[in-house]
MARDRENRO-571999 format. One line per 2 residues: number of its first residue (from 1); for each residue x, y, z of N, C-alpha, C, O. Coordinates in pm, whole numbers, plus 50000, padded with zeros to 5 digits. Atoms other than C-alpha are relative to their C-alpha. Example, Ala and Ser with C-alpha at 12.3 -4.5 7.8 and 13.67 -1.06 7.14 Angstrom:
2
1) 50089:49881:50000:51230:49550:50780:50090:50120:50000:50194:50118:50066 | 49918:49881:49994:51367:49894:50714:49923:50109:50073:49974:50220:50090
//
This chain:
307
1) 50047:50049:50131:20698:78953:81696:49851:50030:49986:49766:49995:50068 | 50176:49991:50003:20345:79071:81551:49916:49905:49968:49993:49814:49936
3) 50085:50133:49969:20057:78799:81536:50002:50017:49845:49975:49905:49800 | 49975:50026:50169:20102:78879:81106:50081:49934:49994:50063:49818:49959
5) 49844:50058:50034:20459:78802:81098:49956:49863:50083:49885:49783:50022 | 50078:50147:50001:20375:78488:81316:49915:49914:49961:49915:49800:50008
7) 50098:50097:50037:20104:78347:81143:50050:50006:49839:50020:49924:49752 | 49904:50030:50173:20308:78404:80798:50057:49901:50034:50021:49792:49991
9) 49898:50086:50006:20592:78234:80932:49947:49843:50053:49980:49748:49982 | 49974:50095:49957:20485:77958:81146:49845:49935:50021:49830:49840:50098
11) 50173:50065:49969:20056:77881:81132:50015:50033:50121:50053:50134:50179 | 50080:50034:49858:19937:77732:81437:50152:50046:50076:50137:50117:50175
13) 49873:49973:49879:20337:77776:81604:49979:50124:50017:49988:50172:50131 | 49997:49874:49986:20287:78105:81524:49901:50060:50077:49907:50180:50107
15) 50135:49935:49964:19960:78154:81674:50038:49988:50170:50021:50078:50253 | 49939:49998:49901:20117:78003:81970:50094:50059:50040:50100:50034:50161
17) 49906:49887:49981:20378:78236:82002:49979:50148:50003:50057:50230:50052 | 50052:49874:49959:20180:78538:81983:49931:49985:50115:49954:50076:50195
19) 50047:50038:49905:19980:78394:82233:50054:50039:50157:50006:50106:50247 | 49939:50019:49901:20260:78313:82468:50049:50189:50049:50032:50237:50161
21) 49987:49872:49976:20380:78700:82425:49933:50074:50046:49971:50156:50130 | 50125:49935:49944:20061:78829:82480:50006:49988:50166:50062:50058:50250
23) 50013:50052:49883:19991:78672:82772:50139:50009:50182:50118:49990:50302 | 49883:49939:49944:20387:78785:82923:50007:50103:50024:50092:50156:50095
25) 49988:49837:49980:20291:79115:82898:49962:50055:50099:50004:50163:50141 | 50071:49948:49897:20063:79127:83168:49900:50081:50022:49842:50113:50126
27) 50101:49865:49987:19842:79384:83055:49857:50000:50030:49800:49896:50063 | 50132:50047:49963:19514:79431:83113:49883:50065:49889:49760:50070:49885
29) 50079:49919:50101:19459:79635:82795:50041:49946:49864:50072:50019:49771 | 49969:50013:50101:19530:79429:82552:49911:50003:49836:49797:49959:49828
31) 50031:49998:50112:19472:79483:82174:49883:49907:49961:49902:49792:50000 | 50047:50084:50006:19158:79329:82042:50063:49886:49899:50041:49766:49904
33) 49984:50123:50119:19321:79161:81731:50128:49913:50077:50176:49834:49996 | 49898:50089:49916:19601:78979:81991:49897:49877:50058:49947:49768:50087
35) 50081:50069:49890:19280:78810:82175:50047:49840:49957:50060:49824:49835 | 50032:50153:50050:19309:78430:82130:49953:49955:49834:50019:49921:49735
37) 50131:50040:50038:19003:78362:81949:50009:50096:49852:49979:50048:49742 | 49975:49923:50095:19080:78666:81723:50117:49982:49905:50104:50004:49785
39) 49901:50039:50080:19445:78555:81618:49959:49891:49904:49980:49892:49783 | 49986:50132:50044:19343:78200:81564:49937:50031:49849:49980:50010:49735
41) 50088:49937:50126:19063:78356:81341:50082:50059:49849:50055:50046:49730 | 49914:49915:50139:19316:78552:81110:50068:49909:49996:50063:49917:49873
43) 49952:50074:50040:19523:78266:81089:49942:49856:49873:49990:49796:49777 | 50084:50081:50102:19251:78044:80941:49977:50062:49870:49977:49999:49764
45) 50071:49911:50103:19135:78348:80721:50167:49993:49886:50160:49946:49773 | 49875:50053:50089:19558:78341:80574:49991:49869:49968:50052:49859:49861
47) 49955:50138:50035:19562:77991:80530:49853:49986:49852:49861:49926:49745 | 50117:50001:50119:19204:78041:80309:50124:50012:49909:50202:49931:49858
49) 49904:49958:50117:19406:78276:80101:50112:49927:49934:50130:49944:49813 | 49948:50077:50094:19647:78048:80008:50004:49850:49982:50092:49764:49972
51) 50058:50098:49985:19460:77803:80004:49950:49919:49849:49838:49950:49811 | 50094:49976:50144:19400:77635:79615:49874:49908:50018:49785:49941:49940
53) 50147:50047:50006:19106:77425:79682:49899:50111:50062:49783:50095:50024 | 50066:49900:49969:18960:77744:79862:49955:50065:49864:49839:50068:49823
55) 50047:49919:50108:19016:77960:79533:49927:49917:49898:49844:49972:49826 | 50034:50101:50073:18935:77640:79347:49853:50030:49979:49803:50075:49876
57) 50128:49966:49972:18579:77665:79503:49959:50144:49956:49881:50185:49870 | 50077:49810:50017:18527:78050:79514:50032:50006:49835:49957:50045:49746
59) 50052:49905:50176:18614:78110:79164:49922:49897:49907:49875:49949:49806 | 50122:50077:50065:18396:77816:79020:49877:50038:50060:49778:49998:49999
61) 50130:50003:49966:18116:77935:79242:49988:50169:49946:49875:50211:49921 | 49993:49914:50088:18215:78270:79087:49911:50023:49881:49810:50089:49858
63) 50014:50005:50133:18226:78168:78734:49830:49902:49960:49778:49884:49850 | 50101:50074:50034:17920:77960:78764:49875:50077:50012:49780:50061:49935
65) 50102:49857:49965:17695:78292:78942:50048:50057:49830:49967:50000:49757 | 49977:49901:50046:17826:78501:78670:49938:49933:49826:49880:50008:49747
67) 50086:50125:50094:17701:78188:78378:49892:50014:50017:49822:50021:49917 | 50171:49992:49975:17368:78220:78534:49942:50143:49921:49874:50163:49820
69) 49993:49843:50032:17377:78597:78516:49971:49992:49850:49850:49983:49825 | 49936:49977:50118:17495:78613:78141:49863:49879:49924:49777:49928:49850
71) 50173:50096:50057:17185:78298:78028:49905:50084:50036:49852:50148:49945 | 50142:49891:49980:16909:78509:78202:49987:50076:49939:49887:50077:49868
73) 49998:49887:50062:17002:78815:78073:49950:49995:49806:49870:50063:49743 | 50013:50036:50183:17014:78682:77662:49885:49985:50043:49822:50086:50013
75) 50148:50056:50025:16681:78531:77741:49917:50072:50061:49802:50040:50031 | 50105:49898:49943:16503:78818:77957:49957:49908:50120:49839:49913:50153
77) 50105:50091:49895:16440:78555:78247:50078:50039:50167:50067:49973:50270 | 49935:49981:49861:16669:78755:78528:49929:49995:50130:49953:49931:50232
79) 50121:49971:49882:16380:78866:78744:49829:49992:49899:49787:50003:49784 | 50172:50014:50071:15994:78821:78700:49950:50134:50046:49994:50231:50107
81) 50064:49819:49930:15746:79089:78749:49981:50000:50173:49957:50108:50228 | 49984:50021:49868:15750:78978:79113:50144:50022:50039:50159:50088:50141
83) 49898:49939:49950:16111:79017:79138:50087:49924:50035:50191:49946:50097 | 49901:50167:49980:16221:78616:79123:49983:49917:49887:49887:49843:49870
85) 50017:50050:50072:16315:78500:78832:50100:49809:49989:50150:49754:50087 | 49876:50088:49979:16541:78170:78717:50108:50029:50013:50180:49940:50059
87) 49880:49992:49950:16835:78342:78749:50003:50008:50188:50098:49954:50246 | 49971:49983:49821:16782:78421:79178:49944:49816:49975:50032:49732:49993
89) 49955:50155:49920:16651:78039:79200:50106:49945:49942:50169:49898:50036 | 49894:50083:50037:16926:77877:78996:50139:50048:50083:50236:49974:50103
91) 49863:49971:49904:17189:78109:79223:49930:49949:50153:50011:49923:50241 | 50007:50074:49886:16993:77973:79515:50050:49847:50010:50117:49793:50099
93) 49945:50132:50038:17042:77631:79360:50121:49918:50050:50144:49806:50094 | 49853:50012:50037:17408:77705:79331:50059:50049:50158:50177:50084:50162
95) 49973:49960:49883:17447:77796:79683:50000:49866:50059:50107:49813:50090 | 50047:50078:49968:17282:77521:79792:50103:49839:49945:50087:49734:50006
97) 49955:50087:50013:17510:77283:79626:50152:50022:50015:50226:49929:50048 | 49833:49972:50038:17884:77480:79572:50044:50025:50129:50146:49973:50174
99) 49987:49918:49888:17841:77693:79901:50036:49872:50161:50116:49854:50252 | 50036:50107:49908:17703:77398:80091:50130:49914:50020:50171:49914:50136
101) 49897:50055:50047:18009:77184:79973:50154:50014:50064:50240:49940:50113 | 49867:49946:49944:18271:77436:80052:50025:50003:50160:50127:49976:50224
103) 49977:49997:49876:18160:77495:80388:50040:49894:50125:50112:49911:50223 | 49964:50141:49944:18156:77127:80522:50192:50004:49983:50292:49988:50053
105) 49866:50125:50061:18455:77031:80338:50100:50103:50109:50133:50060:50219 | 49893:49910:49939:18688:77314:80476:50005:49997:50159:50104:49967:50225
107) 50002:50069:49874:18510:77296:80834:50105:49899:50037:50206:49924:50103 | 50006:50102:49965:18569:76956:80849:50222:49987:49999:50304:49961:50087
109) 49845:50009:50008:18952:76957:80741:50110:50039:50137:50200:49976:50194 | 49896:49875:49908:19100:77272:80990:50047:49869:50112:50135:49784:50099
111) 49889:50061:49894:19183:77097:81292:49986:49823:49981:50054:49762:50064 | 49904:50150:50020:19204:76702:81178:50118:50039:49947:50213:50023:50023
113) 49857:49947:50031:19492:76846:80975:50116:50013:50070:50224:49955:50058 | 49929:49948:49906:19624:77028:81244:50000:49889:50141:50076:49920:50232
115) 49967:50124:49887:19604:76713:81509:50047:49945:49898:50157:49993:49925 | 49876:50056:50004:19800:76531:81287:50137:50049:49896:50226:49993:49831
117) 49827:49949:50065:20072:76743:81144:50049:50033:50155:50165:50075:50158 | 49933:49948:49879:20107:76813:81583:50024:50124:50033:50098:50146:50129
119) 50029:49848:49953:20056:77175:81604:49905:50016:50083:49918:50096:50175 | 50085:49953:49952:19709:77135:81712:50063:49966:50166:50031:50054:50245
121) 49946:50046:49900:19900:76952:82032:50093:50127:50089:50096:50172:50203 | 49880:49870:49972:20172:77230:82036:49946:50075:50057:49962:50078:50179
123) 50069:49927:49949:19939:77498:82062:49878:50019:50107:49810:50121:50121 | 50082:50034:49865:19724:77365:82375:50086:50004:50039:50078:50096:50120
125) 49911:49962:49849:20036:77348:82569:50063:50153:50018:50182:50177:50042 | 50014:49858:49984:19982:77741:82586:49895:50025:50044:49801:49946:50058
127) 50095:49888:49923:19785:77994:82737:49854:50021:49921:49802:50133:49914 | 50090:49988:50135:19497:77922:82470:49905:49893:50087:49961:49792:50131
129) 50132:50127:49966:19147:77704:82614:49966:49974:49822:49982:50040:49719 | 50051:50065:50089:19011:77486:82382:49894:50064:49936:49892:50094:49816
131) 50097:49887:50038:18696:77688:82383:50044:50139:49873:49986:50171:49769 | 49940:49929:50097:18902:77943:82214:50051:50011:49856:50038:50091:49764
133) 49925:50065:50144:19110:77739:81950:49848:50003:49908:49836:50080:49812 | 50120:50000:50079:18726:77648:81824:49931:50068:50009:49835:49991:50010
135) 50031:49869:50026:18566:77980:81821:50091:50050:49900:50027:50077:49798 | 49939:49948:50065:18837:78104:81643:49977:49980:49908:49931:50071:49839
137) 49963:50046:50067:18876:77861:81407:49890:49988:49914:49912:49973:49794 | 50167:49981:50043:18488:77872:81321:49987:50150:49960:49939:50164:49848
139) 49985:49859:50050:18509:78235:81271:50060:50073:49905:50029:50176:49844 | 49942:49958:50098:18754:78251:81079:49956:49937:49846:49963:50005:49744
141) 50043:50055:50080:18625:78004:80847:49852:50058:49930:49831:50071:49809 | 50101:49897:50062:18287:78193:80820:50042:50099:49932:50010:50116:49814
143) 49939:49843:50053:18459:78521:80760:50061:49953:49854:50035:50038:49768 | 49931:50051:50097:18667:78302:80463:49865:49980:49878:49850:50036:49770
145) 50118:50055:50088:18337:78134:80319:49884:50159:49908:49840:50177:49794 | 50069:49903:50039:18145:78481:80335:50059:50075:49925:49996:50166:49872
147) 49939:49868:50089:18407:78669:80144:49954:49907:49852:49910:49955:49747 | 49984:50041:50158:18402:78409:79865:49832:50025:49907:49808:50039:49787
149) 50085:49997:50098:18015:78430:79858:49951:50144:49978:49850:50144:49908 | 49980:49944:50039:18035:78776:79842:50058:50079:49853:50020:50172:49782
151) 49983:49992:50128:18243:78750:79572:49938:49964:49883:49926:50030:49780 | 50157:50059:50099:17977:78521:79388:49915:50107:49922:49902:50136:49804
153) 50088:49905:50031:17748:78774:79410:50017:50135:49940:49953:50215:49873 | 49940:49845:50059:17936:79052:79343:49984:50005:49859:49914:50088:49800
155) 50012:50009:50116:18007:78914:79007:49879:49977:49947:49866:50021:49833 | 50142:50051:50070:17675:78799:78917:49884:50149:49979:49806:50157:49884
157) 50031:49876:50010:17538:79180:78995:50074:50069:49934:50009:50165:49891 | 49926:49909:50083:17844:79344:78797:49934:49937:49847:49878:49993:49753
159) 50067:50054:50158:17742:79106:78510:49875:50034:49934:49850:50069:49819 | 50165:49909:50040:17382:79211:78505:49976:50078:49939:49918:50088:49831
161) 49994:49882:50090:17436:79519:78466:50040:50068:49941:50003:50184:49924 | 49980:50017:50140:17664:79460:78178:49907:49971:49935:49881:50017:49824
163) 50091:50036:50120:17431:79335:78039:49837:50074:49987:49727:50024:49961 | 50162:49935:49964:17133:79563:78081:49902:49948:50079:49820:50041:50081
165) 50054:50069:49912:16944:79372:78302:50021:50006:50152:49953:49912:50193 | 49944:50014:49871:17068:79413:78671:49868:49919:50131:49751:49887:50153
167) 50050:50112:49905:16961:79223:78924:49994:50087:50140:50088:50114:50215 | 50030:49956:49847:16753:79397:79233:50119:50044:50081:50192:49945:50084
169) 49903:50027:49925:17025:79512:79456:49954:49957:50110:50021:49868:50163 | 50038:50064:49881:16797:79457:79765:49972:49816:50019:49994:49739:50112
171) 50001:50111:50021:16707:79141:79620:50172:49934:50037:50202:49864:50134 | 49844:50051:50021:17095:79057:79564:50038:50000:50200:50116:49911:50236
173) 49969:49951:49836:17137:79153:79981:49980:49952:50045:50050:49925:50142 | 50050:50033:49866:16905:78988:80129:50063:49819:49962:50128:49757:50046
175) 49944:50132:50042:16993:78623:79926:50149:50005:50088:50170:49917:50171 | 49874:50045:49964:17375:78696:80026:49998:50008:50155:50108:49991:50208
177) 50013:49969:49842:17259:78757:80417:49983:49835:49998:50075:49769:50047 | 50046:50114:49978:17082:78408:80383:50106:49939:50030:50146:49915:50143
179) 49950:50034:50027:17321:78268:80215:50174:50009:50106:50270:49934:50091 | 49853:49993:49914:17635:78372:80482:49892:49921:50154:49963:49878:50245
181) 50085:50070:49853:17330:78212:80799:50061:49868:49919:50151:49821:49989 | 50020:50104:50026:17355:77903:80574:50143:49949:50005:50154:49837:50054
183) 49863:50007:49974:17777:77921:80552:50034:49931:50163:50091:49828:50199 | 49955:50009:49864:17783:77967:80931:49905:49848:50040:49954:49787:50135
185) 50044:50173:49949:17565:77602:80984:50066:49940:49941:50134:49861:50006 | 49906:50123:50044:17744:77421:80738:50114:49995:50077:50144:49894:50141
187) 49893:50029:49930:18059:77532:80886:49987:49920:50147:50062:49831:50189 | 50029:50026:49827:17943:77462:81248:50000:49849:49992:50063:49788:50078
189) 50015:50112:50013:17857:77125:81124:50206:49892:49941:50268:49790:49969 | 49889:50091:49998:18187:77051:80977:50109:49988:50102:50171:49885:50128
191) 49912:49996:49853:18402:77179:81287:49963:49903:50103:50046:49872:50188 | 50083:50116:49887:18155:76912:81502:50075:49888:49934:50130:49802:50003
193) 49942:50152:50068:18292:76647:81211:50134:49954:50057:50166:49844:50101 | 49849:49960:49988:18648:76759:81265:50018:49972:50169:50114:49917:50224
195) 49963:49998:49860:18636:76764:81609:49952:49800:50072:50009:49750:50169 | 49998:50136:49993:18482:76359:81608:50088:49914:49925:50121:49809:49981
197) 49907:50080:50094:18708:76215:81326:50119:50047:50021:50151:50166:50018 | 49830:49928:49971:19098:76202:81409:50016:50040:49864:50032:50161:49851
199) 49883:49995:50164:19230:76174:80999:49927:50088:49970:49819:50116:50022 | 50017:49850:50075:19195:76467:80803:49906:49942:49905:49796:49994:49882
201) 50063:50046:50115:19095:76216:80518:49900:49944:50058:49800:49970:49991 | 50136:50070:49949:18829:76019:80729:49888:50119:49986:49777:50118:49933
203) 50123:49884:49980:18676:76372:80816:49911:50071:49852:49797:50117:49847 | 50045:49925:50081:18638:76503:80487:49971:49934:49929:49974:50006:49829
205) 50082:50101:49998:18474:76172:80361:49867:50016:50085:49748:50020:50051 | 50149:49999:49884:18234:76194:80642:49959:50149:49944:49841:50134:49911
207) 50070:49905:50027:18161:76574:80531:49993:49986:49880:49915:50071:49838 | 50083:50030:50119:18119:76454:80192:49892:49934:49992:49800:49968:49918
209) 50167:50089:49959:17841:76219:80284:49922:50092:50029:49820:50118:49967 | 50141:49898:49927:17671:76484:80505:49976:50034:49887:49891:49977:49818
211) 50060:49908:50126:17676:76737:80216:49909:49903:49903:49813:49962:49854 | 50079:50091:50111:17516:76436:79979:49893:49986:50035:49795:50002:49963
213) 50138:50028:49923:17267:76355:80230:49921:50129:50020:49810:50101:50066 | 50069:49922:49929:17139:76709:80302:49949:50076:49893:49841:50134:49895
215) 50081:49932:50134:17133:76850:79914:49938:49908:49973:49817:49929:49979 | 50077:50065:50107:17048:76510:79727:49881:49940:50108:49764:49974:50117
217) 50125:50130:49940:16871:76228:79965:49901:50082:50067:49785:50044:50053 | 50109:49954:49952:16690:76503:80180:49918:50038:49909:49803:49998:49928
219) 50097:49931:50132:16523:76659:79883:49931:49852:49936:49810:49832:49924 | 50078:50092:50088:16464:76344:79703:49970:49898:50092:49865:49840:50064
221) 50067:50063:49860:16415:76144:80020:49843:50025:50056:49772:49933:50095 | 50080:49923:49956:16145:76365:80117:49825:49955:49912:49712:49916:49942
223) 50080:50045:50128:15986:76320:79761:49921:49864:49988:49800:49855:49964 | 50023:50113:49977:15993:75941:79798:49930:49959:50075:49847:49876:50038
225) 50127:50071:49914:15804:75877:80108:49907:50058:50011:49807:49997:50050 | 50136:49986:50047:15565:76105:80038:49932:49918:49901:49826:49857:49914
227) 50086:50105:50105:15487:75926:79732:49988:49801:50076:49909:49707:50059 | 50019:50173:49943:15533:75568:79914:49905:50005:50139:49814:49923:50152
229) 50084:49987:49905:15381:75688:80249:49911:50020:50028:49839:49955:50105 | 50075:49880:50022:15183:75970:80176:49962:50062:50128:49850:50074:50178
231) 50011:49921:49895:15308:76165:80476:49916:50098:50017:49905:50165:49915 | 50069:49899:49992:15073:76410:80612:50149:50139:49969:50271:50131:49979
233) 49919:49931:50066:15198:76744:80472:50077:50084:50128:50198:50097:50109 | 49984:49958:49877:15240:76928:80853:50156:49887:50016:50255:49932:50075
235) 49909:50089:49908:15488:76598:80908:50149:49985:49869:50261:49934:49874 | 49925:49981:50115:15657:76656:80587:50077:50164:49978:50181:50205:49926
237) 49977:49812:49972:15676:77049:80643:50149:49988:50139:50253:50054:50147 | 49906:50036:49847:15878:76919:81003:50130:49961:49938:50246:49999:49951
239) 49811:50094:50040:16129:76691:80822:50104:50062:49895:50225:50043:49885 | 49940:49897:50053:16187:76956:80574:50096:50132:50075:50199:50183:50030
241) 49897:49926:49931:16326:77189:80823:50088:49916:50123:50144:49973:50217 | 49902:50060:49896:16512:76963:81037:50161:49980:49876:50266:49939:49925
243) 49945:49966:50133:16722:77001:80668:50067:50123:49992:50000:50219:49955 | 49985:49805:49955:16930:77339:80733:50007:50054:49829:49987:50167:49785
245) 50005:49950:50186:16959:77347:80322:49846:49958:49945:49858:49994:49828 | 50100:49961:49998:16609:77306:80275:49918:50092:50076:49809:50139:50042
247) 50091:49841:49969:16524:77583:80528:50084:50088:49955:50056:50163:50048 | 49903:49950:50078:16766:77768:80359:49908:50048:49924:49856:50157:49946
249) 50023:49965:50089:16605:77739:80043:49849:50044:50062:49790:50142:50020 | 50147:49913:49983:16270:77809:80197:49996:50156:50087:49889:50216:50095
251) 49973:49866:49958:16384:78140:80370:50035:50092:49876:50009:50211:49865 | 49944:49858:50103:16529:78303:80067:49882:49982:49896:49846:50091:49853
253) 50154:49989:50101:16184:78182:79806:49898:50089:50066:49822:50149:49991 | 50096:49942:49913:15972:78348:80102:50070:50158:49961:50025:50253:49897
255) 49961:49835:49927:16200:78650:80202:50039:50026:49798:50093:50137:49802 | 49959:49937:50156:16280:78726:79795:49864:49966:49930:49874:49939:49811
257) 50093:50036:50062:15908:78654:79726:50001:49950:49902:49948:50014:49812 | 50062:50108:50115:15897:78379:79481:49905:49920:50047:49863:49882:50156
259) 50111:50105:50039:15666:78175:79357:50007:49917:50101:50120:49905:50147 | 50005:50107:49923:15538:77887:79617:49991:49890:49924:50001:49787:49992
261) 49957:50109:50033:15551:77644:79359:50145:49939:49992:50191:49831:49956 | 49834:50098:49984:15928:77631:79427:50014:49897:50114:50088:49803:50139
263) 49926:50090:49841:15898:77506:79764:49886:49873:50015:49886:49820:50126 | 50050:50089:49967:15644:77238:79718:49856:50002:50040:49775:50092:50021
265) 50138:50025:49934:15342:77069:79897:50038:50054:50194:49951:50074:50278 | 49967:49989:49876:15524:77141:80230:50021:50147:50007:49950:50201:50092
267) 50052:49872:49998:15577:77502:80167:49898:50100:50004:49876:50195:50080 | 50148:49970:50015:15267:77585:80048:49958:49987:50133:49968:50098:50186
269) 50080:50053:49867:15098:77427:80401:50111:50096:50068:50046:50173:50139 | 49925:49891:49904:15410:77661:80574:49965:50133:50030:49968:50196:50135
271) 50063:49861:50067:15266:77973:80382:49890:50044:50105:49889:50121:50201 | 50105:50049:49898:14937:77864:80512:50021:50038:50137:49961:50134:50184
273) 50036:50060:49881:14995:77779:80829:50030:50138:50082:49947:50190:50157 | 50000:49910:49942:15224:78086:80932:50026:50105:49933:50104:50188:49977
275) 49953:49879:50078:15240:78325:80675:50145:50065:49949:50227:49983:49909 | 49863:49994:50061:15561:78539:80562:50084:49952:50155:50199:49910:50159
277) 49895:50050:49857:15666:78460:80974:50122:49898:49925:50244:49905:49934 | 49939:50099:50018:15754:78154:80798:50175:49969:49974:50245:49869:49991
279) 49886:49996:50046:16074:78288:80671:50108:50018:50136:50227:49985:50140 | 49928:49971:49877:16165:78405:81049:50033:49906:50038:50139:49892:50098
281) 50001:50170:49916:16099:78028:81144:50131:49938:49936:50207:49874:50009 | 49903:50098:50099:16353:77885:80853:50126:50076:50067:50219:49995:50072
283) 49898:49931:50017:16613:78136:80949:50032:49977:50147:50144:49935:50177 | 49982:50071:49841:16557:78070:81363:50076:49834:49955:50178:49791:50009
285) 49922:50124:49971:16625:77700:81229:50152:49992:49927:50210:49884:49935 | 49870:49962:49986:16959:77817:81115:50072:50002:50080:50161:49926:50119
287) 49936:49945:49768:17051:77986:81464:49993:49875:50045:50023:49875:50164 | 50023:50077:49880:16985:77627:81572:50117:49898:49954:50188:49824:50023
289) 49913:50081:50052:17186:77467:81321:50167:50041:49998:50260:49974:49953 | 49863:49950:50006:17494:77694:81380:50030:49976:50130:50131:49916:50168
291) 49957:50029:49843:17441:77709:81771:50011:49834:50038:50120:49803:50085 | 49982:50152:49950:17395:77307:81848:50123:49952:49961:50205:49917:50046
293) 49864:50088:50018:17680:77164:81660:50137:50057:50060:50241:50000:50093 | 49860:49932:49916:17907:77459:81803:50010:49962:50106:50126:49941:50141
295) 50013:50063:49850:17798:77332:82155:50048:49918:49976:50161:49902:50023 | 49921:50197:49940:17864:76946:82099:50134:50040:49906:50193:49935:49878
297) 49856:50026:50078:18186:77037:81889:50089:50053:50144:50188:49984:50170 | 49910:49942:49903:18335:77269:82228:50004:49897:50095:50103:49872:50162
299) 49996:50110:49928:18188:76967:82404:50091:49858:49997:50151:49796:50085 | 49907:50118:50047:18357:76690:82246:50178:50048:49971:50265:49967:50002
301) 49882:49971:49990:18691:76903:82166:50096:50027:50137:50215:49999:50131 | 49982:50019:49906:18741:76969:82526:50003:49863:50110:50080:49860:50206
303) 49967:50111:49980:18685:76616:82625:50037:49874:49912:50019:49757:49946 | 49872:50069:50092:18885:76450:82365:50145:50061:50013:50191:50175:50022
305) 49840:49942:50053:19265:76387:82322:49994:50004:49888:49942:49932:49803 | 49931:49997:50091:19420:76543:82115:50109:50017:49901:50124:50085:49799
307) 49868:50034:50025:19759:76406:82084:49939:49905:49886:50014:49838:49815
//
């Protein structure tokens, strides 16, 4: 049976059953798309596809890029003479809130789901480490998230330049690079959720909070005790990137040169302090936000049951 036809017919049984074949064969040359880590991956990436809260998301974060697009353009406000106008921040915006959203929520779902419909159970009593199941399952979910914001973008650049106006393509490149670093933390973060919360529904509660806490209260959190505290700006610059959607947004205003009045009193002092590095720094605290939670999620999925 091929690891397609199994993961049509039977998900996770199926994944376990290519598995088990694999692994009977004995070989020592086996196929890369048979690997574990690689099946599990294409199994997550089918289950996107027919997935409707997946398309749900991607084509509202679609139709909402391609809205932006289509306002700028009537009004001449796509790009500035610098090369960042309101249409790139309002699709940063929209990243920042649709992107952000999708990636938790879906994270967070995959395997509570799958521990209690009893597959995720099934498929550990095979030739599969745990390590594996969550690599996979994280991979595949990136690969899912990045196609949709691909698609975002796609449309929002075809629209452009309907409309006479087009939108930078390098510009358009480097936002959707960000923008797939910022996918791969959210996700990382919701697979850590998923892997602490048994219920499917507890988990994706708890990754609705995060997401609330990390677009709204950090941003306007931030706002607040400066004005009540009047944090030094260095200690305010810190708490801003411990925020992976506020270094987010400060990697793509830097690396797409906009204006520093987008990013604040704490940007500004970033500018300052280390120049365009700054954008290397926001994008390192990505790498930290994708690598840590993948650690304590392999950590905690390996020492948790999960019957």
């Amino acid at each position: 049976m091929s690891s397609q036809c199994a993961l049509r017919r039977f998900g996770f049984r199926g994944v376990a059953v290519t598995i088990r074949i694999v692994s009977f064969t004995g070989s020592n040359r086996t196929p890369p798309r048979n690997y574990p880590p690689v099946v599990i991956a294409s199994k997550v990436i089918q289950e996107a596809r027919r997935d409707w809260w997946f398309w749900t998301y991607a084509g509202g974060f679609a139709l909402l890029a391609a809205a932006i697009t289509v306002t700028a353009t009537q009004h001449r406000t796509l790009t500035s003479s610098g090369g960042f106008g309101r249409a790139l921040a309002s699709l940063i915006a929209l990243v920042q809130l649709v992107i952000t959203l999708m990636s938790l929520t879906l994270g967070a779902r995959q395997l509570s789901s799958e521990r209690e419909s009893k597959t995720l159970v099934f498929l550990l009593t095979h030739p599969v480490s745990r390590t594996q199941v969550l690599l996979g399952t994280f991979a595949g979910h990136v690969a899912a998230m990045s196609a949709s914001v691909l698609l975002g973008f796609g449309v929002a650049g075809v629209f452009s330049a309907l409309r006479g106006n087009p939108i930078d393509p390098g510009l358009l490149l480097r936002l959707t690079a960000l923008s797939c670093l910022l996918v791969a933390a959210t996700v990382a973060i919701g697979v850590l959720v998923s892997t602490l919360v048994q219920r499917g529904s507890a988990a994706l509660g708890v990754a609705i909070s995060v997401w609330f806490c990390m677009v709204f209260l950090g941003d306007l959190g931030l706002m607040g005790a400066t004005v009540a505290t009047q944090l030094p700006t260095e200690t305010l610059f810190a708490a801003a990137l411990l925020n992976p959607v506020e270094a987010f947004r400060l990697a793509t205003v830097i690396s797409l040169e906009g204006s520093l009045d987008a990013l604040g009193p704490a940007g500004t002092y970033a500018v300052d302090t280390f120049g365009r590095g700054v954008a290397a720094l926001a994008i390192l605290v990505l790498g930290l936000w994708t690598a840590v939670p993948l650690a304590l999620s392999v950590q905690v999925f390996q020492r948790r049951d999960q019957a």
